[in-house]
C-alpha positions as CSV (number, residue, x, y, z in Angstrom):
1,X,0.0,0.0,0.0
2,X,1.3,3.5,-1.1
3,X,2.2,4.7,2.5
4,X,0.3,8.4,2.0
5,X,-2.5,6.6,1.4
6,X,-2.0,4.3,4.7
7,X,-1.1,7.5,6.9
8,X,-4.2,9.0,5.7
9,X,-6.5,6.4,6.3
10,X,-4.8,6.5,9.9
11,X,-5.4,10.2,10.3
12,X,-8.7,10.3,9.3
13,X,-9.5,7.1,11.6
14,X,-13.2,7.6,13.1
15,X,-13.6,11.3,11.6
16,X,-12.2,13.7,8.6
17,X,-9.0,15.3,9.8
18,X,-6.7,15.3,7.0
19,X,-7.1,16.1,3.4
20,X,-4.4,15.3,0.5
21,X,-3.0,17.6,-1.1
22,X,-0.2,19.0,-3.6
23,X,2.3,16.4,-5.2
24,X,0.2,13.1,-3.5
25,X,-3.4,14.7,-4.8
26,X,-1.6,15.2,-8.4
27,X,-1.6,11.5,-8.4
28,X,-4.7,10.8,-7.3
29,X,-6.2,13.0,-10.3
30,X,-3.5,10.8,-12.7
31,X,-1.7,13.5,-13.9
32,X,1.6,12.1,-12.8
33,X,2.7,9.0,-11.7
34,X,3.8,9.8,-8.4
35,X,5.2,12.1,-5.7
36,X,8.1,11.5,-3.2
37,X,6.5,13.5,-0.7
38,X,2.8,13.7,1.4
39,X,0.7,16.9,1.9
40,X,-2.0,17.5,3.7
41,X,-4.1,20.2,5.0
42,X,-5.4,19.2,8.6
43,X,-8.5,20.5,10.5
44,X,-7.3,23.6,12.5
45,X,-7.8,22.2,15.8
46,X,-6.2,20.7,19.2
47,X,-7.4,17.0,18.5
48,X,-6.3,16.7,15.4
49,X,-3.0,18.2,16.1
50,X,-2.5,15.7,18.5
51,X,-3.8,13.1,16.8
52,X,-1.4,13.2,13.6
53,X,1.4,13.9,15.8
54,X,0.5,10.4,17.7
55,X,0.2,8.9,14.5
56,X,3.4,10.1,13.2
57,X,4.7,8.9,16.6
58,X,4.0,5.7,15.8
59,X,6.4,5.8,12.9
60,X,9.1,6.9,14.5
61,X,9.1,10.2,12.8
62,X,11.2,13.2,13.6
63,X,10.7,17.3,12.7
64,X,12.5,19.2,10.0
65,X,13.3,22.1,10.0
66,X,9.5,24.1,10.4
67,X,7.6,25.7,12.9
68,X,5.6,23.0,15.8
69,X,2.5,21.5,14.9
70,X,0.9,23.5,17.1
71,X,-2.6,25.5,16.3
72,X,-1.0,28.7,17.1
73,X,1.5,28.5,14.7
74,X,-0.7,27.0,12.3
75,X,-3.0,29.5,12.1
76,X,-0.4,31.9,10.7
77,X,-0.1,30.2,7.4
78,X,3.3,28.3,8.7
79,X,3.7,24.5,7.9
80,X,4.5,21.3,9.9
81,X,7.6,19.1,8.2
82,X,8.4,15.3,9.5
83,X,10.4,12.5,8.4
84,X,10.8,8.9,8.9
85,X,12.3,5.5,7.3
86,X,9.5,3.2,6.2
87,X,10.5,-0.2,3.9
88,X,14.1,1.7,3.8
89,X,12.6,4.5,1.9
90,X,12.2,8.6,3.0
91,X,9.1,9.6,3.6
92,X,8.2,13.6,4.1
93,X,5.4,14.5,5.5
94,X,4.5,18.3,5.4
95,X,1.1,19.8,7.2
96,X,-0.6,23.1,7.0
97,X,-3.7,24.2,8.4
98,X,-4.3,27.7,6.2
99,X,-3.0,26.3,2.5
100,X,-1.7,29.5,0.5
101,X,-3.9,30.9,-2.3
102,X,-7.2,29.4,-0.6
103,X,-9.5,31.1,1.0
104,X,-11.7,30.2,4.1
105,X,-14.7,30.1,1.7
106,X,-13.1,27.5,-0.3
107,X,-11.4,26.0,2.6
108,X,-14.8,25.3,4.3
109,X,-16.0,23.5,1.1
110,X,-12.8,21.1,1.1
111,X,-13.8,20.1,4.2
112,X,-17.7,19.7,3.1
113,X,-16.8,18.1,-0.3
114,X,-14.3,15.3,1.0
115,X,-16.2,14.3,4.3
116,X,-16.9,10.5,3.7
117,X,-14.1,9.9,1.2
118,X,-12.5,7.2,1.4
119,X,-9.5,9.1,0.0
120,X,-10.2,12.7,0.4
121,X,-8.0,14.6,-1.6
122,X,-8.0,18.6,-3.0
123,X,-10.2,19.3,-5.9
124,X,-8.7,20.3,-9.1
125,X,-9.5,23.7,-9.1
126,X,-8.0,24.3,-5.6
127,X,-5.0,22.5,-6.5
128,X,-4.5,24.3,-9.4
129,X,-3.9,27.3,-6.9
130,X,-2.1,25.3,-4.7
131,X,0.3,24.8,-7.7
132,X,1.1,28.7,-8.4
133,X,4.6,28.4,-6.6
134,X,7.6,29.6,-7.3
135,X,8.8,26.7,-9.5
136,X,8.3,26.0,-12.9
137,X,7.2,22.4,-13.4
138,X,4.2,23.0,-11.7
139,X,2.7,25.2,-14.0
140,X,2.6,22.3,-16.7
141,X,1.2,20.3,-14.2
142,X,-1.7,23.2,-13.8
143,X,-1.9,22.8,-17.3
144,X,-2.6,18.7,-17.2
145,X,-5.2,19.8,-14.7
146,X,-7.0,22.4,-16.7
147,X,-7.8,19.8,-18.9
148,X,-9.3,17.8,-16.3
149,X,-11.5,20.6,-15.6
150,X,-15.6,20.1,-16.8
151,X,-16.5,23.9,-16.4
152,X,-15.5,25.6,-19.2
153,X,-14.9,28.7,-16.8
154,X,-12.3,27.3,-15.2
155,X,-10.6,26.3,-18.1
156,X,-10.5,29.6,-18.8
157,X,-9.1,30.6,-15.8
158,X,-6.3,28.2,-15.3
159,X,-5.3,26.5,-18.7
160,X,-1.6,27.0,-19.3
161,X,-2.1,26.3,-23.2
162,X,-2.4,29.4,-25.5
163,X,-4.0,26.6,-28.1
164,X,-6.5,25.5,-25.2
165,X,-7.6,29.2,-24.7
166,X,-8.0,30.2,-28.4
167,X,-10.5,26.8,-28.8
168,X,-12.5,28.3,-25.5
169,X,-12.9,31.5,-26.3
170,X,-14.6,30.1,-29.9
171,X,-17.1,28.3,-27.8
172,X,-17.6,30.4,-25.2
173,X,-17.0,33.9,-26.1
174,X,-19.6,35.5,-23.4
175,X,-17.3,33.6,-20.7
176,X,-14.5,35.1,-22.3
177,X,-15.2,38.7,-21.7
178,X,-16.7,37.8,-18.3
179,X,-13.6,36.7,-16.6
180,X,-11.5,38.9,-18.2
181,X,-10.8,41.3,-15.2
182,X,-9.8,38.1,-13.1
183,X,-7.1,37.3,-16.1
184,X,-6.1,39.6,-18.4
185,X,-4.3,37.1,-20.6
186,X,-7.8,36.1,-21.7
187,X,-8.3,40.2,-23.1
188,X,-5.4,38.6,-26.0
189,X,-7.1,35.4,-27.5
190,X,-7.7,37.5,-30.7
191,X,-3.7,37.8,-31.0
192,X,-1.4,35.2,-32.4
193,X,-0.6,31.9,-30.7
194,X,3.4,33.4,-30.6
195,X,1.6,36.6,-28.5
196,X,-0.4,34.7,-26.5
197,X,2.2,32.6,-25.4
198,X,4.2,35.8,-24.3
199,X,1.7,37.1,-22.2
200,X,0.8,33.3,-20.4
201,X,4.9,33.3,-19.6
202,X,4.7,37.0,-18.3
203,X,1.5,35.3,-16.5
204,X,3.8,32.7,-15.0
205,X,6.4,34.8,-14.2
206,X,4.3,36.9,-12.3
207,X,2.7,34.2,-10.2
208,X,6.2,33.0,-9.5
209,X,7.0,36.5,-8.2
210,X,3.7,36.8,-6.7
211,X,4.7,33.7,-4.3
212,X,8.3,34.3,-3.9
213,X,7.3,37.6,-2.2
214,X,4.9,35.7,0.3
215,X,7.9,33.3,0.9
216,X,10.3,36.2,2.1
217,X,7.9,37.4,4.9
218,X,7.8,33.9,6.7
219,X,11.8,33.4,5.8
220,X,12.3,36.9,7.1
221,X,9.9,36.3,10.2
222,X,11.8,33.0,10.9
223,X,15.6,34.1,10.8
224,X,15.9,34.0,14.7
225,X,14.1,30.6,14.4
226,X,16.7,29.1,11.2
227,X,20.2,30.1,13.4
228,X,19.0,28.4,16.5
229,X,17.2,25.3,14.5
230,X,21.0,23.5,14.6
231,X,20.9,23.7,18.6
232,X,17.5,22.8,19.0
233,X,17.7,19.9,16.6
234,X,20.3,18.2,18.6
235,X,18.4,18.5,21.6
236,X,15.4,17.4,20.5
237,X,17.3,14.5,18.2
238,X,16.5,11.1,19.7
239,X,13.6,12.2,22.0
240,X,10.5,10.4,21.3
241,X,8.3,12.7,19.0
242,X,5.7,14.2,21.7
243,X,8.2,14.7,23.6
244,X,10.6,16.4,21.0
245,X,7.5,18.3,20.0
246,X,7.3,19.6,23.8
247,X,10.5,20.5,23.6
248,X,10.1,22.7,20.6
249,X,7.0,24.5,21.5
250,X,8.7,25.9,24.0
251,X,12.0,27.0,22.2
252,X,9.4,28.2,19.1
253,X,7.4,30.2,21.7
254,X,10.5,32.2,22.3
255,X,12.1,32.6,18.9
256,X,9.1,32.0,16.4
257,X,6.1,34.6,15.8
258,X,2.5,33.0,15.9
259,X,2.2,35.2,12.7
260,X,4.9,35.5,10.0
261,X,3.8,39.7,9.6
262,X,4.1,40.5,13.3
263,X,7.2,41.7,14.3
264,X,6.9,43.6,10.9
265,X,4.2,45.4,11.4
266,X,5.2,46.7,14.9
């Protein structure tokens, strides 16, 4: 059994706490073949922080560098890493309570859609924002999703293929100059394929920007955190994981902001 399956079905044992996401839900859609690490957004609460962690436990898993699984922390947009040898292999297993690019509107209707899956795992659309990062590959893999898409709106909004958009905007030219405030690329669909393509790279490009920005705050946030991480790791290395996880609540609560924008706003 694929082990991010397995952990799942442990996580969600008795009621929905954990919902795949990023590289491990790419799979489950087919659009690649498979991902060397698990995501998951978790329910922003006590028991399920404490939950996963006893699961993870149970593995023998250890923190990476990150802030604590801890609800405070995760309901500033930071993320949860872990690792641990299972069948000789690395597994990584990253957590976040407040995905980026989602808002609590969609977030709330994860949560409604995937109760009573056997697998829950993002839809397409919200992993298709999940996927604006700041590396390349994964705007081909927006691009293999798009496609997967039924409403033609959201093909609209998220196809990567200048080709794709051209055929769209044909069938549905009303959608077309609907959404084009939400993305301008659609205002150049009259324009050659070479010009179209221009303006969906400047597209990228921006979205890679876009997200390298948000990534500075928590880097800049976290510097005090990142020069003590090699003294706290060695203290914590070895410890059983709640108790490791004790350990670095209480060296995060001294060194690591609840919210990445804090101390920057002050």
């Amino acid at each position: 059994m694929n082990i991010y399956i397995e952990l799942t079905e442990q996580f969600n044992s008795e009621k929905l706490r954990a919902v795949i996401s990023s590289g491990q839900a790419v799979v489950l859609h087919r659009v690649a073949i498979m991902s060397k690490d698990g995501d998951w957004i978790l329910r922003e609460d006590e028991e399920t922080m404490l939950y996963v962690l006893n699961v993870l436990s149970g593995y023998g898993a250890r923190y990476r560098y990150c802030a604590p699984l801890d609800i405070r922390w995760m309901r500033g947009g930071w993320s949860s890493h872990f690792e641990f040898k299972h069948q000789q292999f690395r597994v990584r297993t990253d957590f976040v309570t407040r995905p980026p690019r989602i808002s609590e509107k969609e977030l709330m209707s994860i949560w409604k859609e995937q109760e009573g899956r056997n697998i829950p795992f993002v839809d397409l659309k919200n992993l298709a924002e999940l996927k604006k990062t700041n590396r390349e590959k994964d705007y081909a893999v927006i691009g293999e999703l798009a496609r997967l898409m039924e409403d033609p709106r959201d093909q609209l909004l998220y196809s990567r293929s200048a080709r794709d958009l051209v055929d769209r905007a044909k069938r549905y030219p009303d959608l077309v100059i609907e959404l084009r405030s939400r993305r301008p690329v659609l205002t150049k669909l009259d324009e050659e394929i070479e010009i179209i393509e221009k303006e969906l790279d400047a597209e990228r490009r921006a979205l890679m920007h876009a997200n390298e920005r948000r990534l500075e705050i928590f880097l800049k946030t976290a510097e005090k955190w990142a020069t003590a991480w090699s003294s706290v790791e060695k203290e914590i290395s070895g410890l059983p994981l709640c108790d490791a996880h004790a350990l670095l609540v209480r060296h995060a609560e001294k060194l690591l902001p609840f919210y990445p924008a804090e101390e920057h706003n002050q």
